[in-house]
py3Dmol code that shows the C-alpha trace and the ligand (Angstrom):
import py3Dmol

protein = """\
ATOM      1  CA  UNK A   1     330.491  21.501 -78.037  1.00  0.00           C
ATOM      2  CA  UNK A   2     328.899  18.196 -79.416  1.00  0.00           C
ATOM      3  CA  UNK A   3     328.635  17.222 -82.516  1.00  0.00           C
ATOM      4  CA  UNK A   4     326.918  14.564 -84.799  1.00  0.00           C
ATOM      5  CA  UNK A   5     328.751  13.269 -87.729  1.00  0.00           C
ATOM      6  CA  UNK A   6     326.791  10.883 -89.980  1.00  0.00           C
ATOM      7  CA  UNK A   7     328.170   9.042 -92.866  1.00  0.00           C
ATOM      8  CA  UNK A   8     326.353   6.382 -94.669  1.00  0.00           C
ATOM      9  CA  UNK A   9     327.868   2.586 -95.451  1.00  0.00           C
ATOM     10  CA  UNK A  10     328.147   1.133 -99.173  1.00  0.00           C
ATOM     11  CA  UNK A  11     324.722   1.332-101.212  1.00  0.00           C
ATOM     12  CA  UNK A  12     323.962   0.048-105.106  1.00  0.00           C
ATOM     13  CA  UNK A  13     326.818  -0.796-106.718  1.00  0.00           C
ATOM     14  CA  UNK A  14     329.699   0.987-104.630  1.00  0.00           C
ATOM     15  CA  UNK A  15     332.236  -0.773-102.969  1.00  0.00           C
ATOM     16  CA  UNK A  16     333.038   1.777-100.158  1.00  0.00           C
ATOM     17  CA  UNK A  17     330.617   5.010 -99.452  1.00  0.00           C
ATOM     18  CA  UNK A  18     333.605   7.655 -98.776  1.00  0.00           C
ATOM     19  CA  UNK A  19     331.170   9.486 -96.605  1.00  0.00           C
ATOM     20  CA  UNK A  20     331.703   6.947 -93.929  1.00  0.00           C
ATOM     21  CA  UNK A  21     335.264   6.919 -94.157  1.00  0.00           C
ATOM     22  CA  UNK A  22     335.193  10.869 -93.960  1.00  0.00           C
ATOM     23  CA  UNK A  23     332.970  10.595 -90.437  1.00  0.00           C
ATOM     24  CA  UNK A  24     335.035   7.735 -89.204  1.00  0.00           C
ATOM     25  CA  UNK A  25     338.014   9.706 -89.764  1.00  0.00           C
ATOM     26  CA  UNK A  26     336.743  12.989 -88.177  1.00  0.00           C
ATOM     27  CA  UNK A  27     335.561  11.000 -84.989  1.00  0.00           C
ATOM     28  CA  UNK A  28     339.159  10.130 -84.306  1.00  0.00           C
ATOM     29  CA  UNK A  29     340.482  13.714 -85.132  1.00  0.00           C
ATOM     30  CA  UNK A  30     338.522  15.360 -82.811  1.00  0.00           C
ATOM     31  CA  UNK A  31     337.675  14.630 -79.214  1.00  0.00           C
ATOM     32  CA  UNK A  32     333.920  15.935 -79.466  1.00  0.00           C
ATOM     33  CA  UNK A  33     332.888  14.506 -82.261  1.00  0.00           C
ATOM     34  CA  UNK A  34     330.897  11.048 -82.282  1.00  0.00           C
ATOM     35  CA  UNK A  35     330.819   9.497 -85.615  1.00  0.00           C
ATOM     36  CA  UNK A  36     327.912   7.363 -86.728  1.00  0.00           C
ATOM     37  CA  UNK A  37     326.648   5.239 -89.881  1.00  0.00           C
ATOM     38  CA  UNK A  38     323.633   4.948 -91.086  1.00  0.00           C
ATOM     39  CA  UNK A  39     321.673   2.547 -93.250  1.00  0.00           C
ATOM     40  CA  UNK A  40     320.956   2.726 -96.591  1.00  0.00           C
ATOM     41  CA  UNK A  41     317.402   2.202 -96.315  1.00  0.00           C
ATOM     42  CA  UNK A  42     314.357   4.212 -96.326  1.00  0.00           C
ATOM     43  CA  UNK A  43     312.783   4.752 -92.735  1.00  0.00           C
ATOM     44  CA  UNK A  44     315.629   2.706 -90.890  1.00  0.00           C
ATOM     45  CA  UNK A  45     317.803   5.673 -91.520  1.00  0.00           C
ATOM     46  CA  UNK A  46     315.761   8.448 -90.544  1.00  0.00           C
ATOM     47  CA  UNK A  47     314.544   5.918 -87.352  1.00  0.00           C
ATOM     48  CA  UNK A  48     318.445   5.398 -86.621  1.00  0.00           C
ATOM     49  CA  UNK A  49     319.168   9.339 -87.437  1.00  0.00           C
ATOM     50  CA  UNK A  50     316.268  10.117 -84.504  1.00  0.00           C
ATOM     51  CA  UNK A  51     317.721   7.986 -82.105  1.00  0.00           C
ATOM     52  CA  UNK A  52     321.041   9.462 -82.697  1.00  0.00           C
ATOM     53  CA  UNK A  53     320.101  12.800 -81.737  1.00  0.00           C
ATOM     54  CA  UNK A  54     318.067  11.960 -78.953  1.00  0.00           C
ATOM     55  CA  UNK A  55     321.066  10.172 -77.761  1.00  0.00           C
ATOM     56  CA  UNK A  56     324.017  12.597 -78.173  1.00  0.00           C
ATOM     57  CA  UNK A  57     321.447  15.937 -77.983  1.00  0.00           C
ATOM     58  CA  UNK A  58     324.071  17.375 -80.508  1.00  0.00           C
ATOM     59  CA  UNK A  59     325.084  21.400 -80.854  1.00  0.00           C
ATOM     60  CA  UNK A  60     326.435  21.106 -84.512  1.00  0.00           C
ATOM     61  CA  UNK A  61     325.537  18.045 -87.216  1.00  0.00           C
ATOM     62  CA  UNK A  62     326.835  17.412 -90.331  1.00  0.00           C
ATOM     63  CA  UNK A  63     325.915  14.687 -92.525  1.00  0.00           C
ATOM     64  CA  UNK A  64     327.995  13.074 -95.649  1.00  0.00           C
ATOM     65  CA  UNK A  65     326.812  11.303 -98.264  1.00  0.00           C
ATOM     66  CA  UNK A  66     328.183  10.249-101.644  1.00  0.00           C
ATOM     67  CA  UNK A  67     326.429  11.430-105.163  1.00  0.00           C
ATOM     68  CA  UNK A  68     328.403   9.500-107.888  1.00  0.00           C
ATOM     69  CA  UNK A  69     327.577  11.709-110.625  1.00  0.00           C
ATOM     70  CA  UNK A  70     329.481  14.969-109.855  1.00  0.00           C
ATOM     71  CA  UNK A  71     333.190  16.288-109.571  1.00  0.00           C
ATOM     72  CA  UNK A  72     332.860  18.838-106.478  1.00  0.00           C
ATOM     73  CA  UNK A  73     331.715  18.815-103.180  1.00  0.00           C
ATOM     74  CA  UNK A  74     328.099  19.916-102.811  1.00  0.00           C
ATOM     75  CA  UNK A  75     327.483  21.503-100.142  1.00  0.00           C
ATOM     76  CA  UNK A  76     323.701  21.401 -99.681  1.00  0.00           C
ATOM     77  CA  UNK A  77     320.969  24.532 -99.315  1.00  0.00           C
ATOM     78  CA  UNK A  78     317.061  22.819 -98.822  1.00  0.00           C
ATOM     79  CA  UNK A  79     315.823  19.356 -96.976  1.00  0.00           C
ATOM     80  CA  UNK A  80     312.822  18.273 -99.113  1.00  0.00           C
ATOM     81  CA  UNK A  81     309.790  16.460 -97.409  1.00  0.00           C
ATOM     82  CA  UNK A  82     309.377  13.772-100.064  1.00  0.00           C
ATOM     83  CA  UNK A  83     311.045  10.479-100.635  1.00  0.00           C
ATOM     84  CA  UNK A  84     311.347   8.813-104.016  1.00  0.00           C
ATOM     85  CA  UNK A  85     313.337   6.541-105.673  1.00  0.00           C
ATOM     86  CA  UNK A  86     313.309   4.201-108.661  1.00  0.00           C
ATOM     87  CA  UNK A  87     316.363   3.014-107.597  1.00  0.00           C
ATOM     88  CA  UNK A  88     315.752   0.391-104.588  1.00  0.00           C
ATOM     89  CA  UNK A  89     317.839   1.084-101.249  1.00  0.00           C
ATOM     90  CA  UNK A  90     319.598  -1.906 -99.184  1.00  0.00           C
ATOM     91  CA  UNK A  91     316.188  -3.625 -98.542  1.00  0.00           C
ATOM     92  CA  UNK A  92     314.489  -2.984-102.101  1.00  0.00           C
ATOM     93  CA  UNK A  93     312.323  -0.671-101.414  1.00  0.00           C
ATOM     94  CA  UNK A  94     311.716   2.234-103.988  1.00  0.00           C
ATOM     95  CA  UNK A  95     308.842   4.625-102.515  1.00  0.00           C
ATOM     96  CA  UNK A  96     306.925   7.102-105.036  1.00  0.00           C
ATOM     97  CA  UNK A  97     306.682  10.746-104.465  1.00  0.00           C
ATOM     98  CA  UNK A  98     305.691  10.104-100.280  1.00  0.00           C
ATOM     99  CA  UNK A  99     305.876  12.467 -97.361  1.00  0.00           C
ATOM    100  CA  UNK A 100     308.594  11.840 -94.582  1.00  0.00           C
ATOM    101  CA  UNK A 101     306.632  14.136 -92.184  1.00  0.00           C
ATOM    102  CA  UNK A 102     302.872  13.755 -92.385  1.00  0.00           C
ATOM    103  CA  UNK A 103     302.760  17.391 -90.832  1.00  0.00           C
ATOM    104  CA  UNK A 104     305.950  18.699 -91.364  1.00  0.00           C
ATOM    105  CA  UNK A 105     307.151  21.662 -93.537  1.00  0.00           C
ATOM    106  CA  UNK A 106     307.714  21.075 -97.954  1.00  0.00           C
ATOM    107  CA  UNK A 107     311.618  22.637 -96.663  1.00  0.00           C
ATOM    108  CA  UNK A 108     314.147  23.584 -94.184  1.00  0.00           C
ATOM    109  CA  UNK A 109     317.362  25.242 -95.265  1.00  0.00           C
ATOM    110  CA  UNK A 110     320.905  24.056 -94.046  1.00  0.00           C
ATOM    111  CA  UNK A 111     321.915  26.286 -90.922  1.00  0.00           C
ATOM    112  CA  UNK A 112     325.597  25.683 -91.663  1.00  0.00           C
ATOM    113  CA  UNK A 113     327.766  28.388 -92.917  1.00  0.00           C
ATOM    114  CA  UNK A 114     327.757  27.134 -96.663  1.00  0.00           C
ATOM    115  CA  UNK A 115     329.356  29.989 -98.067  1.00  0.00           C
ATOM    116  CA  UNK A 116     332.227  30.390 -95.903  1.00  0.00           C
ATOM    117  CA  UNK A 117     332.916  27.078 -96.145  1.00  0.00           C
ATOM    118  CA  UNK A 118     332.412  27.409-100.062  1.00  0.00           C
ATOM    119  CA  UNK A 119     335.123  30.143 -99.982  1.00  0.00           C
ATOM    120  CA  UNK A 120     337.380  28.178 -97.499  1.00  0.00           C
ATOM    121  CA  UNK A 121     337.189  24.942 -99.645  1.00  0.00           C
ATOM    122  CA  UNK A 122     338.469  26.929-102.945  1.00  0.00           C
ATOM    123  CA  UNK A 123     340.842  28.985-101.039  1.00  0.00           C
ATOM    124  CA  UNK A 124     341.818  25.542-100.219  1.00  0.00           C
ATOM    125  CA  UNK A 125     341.762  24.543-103.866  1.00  0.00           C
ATOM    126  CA  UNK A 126     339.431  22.223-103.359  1.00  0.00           C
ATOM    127  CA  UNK A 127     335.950  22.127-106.285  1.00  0.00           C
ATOM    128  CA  UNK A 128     333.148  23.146-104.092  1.00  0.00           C
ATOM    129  CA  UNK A 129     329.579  24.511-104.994  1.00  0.00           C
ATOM    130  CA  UNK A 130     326.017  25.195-103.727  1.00  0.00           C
ATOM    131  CA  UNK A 131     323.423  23.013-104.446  1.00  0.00           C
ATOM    132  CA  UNK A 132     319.675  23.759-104.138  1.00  0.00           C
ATOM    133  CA  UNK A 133     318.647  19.711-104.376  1.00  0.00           C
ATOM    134  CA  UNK A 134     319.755  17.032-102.129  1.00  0.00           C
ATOM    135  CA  UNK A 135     317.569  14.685-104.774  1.00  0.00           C
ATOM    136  CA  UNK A 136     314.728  12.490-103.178  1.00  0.00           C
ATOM    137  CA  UNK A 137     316.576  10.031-101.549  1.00  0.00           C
ATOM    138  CA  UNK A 138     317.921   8.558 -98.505  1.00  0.00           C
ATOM    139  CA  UNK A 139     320.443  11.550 -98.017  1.00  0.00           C
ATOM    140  CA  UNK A 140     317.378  14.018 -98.568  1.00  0.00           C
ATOM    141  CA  UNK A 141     315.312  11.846 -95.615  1.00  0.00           C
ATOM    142  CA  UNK A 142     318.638  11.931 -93.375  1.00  0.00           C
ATOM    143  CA  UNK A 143     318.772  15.895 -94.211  1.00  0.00           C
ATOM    144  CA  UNK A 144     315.279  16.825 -93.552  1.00  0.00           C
ATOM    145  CA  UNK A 145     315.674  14.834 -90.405  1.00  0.00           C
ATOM    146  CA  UNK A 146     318.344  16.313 -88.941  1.00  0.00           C
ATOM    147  CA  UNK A 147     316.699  19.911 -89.970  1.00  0.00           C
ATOM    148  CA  UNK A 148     313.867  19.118 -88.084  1.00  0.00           C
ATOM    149  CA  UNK A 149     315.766  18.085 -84.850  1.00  0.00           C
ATOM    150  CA  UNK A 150     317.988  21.857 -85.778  1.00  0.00           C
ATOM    151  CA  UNK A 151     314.550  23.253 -86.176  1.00  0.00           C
ATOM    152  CA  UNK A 152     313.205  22.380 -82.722  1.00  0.00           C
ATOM    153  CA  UNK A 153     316.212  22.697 -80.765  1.00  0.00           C
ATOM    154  CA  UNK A 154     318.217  25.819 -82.524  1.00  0.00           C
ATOM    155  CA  UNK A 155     321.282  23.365 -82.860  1.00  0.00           C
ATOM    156  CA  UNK A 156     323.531  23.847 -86.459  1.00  0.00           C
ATOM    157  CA  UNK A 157     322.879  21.464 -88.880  1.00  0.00           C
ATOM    158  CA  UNK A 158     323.293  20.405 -92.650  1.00  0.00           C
ATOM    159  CA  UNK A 159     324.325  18.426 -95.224  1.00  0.00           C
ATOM    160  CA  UNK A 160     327.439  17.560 -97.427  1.00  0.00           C
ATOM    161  CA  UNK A 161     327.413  15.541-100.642  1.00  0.00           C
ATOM    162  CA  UNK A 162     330.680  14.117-101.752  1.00  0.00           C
ATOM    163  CA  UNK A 163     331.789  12.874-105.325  1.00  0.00           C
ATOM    164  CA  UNK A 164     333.187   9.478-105.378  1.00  0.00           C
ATOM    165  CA  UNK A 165     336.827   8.725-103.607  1.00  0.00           C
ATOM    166  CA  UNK A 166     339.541   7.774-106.556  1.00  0.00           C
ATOM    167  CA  UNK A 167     340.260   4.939-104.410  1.00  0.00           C
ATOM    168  CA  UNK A 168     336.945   3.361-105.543  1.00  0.00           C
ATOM    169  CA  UNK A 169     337.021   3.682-109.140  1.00  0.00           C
ATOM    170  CA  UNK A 170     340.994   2.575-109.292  1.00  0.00           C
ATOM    171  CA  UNK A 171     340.740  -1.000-110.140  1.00  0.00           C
ATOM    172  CA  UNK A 172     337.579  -0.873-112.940  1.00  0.00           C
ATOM    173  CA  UNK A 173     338.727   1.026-116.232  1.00  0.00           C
ATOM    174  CA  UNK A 174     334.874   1.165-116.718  1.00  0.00           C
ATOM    175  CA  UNK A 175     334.970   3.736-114.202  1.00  0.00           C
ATOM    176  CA  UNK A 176     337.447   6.203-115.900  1.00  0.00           C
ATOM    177  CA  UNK A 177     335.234   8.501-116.975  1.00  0.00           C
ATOM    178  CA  UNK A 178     333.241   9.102-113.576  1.00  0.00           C
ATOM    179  CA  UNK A 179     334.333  12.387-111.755  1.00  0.00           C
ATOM    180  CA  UNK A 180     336.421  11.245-108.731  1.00  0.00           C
ATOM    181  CA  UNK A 181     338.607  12.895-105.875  1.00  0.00           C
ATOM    182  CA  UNK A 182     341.042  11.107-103.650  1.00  0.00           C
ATOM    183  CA  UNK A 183     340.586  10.252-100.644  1.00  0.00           C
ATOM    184  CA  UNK A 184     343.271  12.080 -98.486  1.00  0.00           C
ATOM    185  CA  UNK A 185     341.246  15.345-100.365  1.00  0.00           C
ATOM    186  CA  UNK A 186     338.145  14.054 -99.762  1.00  0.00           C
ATOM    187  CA  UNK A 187     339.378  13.852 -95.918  1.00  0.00           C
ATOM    188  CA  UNK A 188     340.214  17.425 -95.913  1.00  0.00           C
ATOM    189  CA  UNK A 189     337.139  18.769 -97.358  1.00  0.00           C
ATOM    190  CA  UNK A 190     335.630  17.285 -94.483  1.00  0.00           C
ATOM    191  CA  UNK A 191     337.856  18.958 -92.049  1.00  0.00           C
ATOM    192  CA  UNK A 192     337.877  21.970 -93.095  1.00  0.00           C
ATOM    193  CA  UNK A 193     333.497  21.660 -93.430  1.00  0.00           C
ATOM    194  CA  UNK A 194     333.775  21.210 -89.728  1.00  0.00           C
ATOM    195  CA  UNK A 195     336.514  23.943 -88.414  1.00  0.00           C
ATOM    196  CA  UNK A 196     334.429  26.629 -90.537  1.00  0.00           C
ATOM    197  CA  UNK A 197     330.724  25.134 -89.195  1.00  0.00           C
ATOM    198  CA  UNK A 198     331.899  25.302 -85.328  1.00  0.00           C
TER     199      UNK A 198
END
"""
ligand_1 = """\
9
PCA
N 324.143 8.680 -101.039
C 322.745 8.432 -101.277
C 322.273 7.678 -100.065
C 323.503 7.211 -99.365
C 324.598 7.976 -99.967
O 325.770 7.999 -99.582
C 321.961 9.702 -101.578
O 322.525 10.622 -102.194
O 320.772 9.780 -101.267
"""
view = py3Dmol.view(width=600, height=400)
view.addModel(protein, "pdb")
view.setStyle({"model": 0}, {"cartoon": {"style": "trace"}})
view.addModel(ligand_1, "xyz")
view.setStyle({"model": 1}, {"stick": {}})
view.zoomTo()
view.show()
């Protein structure tokens, strides 16, 4: 089997993005999984998702990303075709209410097994939920692109949105009050979304 894992790198005002140590570490735990990091930037990462899959030609993908307001993992249901943010990404740009796909479908829905890994990831103690919005930015454009490629080709394919790692928030006492998981947890999340997705 091959498989895609995307992470993303650091973006606004985080130090680390967890999701990229999460694919990093997932590339070296498993022999057929190829790791790779995209851009926080509108249109670089979908252009850099593309070329991924066109590369690799992937059976299974699963993308990470971080959302720094909630406590759980969320594991994604719906790809929206719209990007929008009043929030610039790493190049300042902040597009308002645009298409990714000039043609393409308003949806797709995540072809991973989200509720057995939902059950697997509390059995495993581990907060977990559904979530019917991946929001309207760059981890929506990397999900809807990856859908589409699942779409064409019948390969699995969704998308994971992790809180923010302990390890980031440890040294600011500003940051006390923002939901956090460690790392190590945030590592086995990750595993255990891929053994229950193959
Ligand atoms: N989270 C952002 C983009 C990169 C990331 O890790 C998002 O939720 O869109």
């Amino acid at each position: 089997m091959k498989i895609l894992i995307t992470g993303f790198g650091p973006f606004d005002r985080f130090s680390f993005n967890p999701a990229q140590v999460v694919a990093k570490a997932l590339e070296e735990e498993n022999e057929d999984v190829t790791s790779s990091i995209l851009p926080v930037v509108f249109g670089d990462a979908r252009k850099a998702m593309q070329d991924d899959l066109e590369d690799l030609d992937p059976d299974l993908v699963i993308s990470f990303g971080l959302n720094a307001t909630i406590g759980h993992i969320a594991l994604e249901e719906i790809a929206v075709n719209i990007a929008s943010s009043e929030i610039p990404d790493n190049s300042g740009n902040m597009p308002l209410d645009q298409v990714l796909a000039d043609k393409g479908p308003l949806s797709y829905r995540s072809t991973l097994p989200l509720k057995k890994i939902l059950e697997k990831l509390r059995n495993d103690d581990i907060p977990a939920a559904l979530s019917y919005s991946a929001g309207v930015y760059i981890c929506n454009e990397i999900f809807y692109t990856l859908m589409e490629y699942c779409d064409r080709t019948g390969a699995k394919g969704g998308f994971i949105h992790l809180p923010m790692a302990t390890e980031m928030i440890a040294a600011d006492v500003r940051m006390y009050r923002v939901p956090h998981m460690s790392m190590d947890t945030l590592k086995q999340a990750s595993r255990i979304v891929l053994e229950a997705s193959r």
